[in-house]
C-alpha positions as CSV (number, residue, x, y, z in Angstrom):
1,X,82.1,107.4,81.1
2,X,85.0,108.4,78.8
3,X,86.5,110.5,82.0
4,X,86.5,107.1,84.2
5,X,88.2,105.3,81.3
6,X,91.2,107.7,81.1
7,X,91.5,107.6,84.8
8,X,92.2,104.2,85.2
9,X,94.1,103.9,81.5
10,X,95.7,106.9,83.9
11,X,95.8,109.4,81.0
12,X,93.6,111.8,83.7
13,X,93.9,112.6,86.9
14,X,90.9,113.0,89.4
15,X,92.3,117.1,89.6
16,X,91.5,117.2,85.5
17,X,87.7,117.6,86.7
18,X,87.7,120.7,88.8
19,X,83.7,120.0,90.0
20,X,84.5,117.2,91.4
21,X,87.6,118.7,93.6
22,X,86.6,122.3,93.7
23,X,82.9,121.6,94.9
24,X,82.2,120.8,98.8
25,X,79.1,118.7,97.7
26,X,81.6,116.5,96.2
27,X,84.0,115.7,99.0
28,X,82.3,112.3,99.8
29,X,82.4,111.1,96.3
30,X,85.8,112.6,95.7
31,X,87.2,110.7,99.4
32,X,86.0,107.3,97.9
33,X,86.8,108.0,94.6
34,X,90.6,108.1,95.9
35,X,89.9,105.5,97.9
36,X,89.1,103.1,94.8
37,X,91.7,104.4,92.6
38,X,94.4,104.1,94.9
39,X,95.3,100.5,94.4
40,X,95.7,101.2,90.8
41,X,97.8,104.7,90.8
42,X,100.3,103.1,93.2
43,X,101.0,100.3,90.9
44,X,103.5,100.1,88.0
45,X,102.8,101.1,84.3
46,X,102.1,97.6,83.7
47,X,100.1,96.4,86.6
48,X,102.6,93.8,87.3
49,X,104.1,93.6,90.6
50,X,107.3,91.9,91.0
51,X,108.6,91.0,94.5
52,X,112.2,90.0,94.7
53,X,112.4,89.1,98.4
54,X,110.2,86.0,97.1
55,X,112.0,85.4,93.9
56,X,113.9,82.2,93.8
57,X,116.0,83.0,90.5
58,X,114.6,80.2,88.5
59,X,114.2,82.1,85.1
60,X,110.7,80.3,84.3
61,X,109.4,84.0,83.6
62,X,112.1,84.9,81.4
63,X,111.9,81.7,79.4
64,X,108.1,81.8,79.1
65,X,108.0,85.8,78.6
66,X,107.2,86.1,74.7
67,X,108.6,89.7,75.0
68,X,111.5,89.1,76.5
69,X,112.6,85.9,73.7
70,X,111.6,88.4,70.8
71,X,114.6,90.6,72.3
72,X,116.8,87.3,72.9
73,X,116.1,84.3,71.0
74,X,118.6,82.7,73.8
75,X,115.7,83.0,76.3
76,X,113.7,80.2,74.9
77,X,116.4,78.0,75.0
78,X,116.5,78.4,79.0
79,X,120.0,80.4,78.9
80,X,119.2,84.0,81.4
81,X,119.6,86.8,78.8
82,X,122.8,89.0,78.3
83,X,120.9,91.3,75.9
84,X,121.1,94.4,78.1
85,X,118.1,95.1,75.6
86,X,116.4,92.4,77.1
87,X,113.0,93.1,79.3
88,X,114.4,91.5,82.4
89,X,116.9,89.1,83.7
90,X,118.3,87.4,86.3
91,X,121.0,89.0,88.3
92,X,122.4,88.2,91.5
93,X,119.9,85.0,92.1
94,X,117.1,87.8,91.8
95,X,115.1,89.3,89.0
96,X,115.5,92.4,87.5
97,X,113.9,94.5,85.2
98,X,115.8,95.9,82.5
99,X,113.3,97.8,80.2
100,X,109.5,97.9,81.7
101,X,108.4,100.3,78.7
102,X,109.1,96.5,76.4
103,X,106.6,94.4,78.6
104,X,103.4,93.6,76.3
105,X,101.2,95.0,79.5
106,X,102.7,98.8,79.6
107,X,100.6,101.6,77.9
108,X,99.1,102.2,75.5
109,X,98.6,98.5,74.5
110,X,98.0,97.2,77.3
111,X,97.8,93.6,76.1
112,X,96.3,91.0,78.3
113,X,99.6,89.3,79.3
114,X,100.0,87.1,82.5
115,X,102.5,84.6,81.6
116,X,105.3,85.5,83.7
117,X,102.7,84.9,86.4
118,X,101.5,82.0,85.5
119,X,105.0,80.8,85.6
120,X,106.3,82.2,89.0
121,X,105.8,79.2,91.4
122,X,107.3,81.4,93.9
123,X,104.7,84.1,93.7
124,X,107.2,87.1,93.3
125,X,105.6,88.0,90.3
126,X,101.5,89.2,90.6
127,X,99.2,91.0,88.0
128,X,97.9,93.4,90.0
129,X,94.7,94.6,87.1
């Protein structure tokens, strides 16, 4: 149990358990395995995928994102931030992240944060886990 935790916190990789890649007897469990885990080990560090063909540049996710108005008091106001500190922005009409490793969802917290998608009426922005 502890080994399937720390593979989908993704502090192990399926190779970390030699049986289970080394072993013929295995190569079922290990092909479906991969298969479930693939969704997650393509995703970003947080688990939040942000799409910026669909982003509008309204800035409801960096007004609402308590993260992002610790770093810029501004945000909450509705003013885009300038901080280049900040977690994201908007530039160019589009949505850009500035410094993932600040979002509330990246390891090893992990917190349960989904505001920025609850906010995105545009759907750029999806919590993938």
């Amino acid at each position: 149990m502890g080994f399937a935790v720390k593979l989908i916190s993704k502090q192990a990789k399926i190779e970390d358990c030699p049986p289970i890649v080394s072993d013929p007897k295995y190569s079922d469990k290990l092909a479906k395995l991969r298969e479930l885990l693939a969704p997650l080990l393509s995703a970003v560090e947080t688990l939040v995928e942000i799409n910026p063909d669909k982003c509008i540049g309204c800035g409801n996710c960096i007004v609402a994102c308590p993260e992002n108005i610790i770093l810029d008091t501004r945000s909450a106001g509705g003013v885009n931030s300038k901080n280049p500190d900040a977690l994201w922005t908007i530039e160019d009409g589009k949505i850009k992240v500035l410094h993932l490793e600040k979002c509330r969802r990246y390891p090893p917290s992990r917190m349960n944060c989904n505001v920025c998608e609850l906010v995105c009426y545009s759907g750029a922005i999806k919590v993938v886990a």
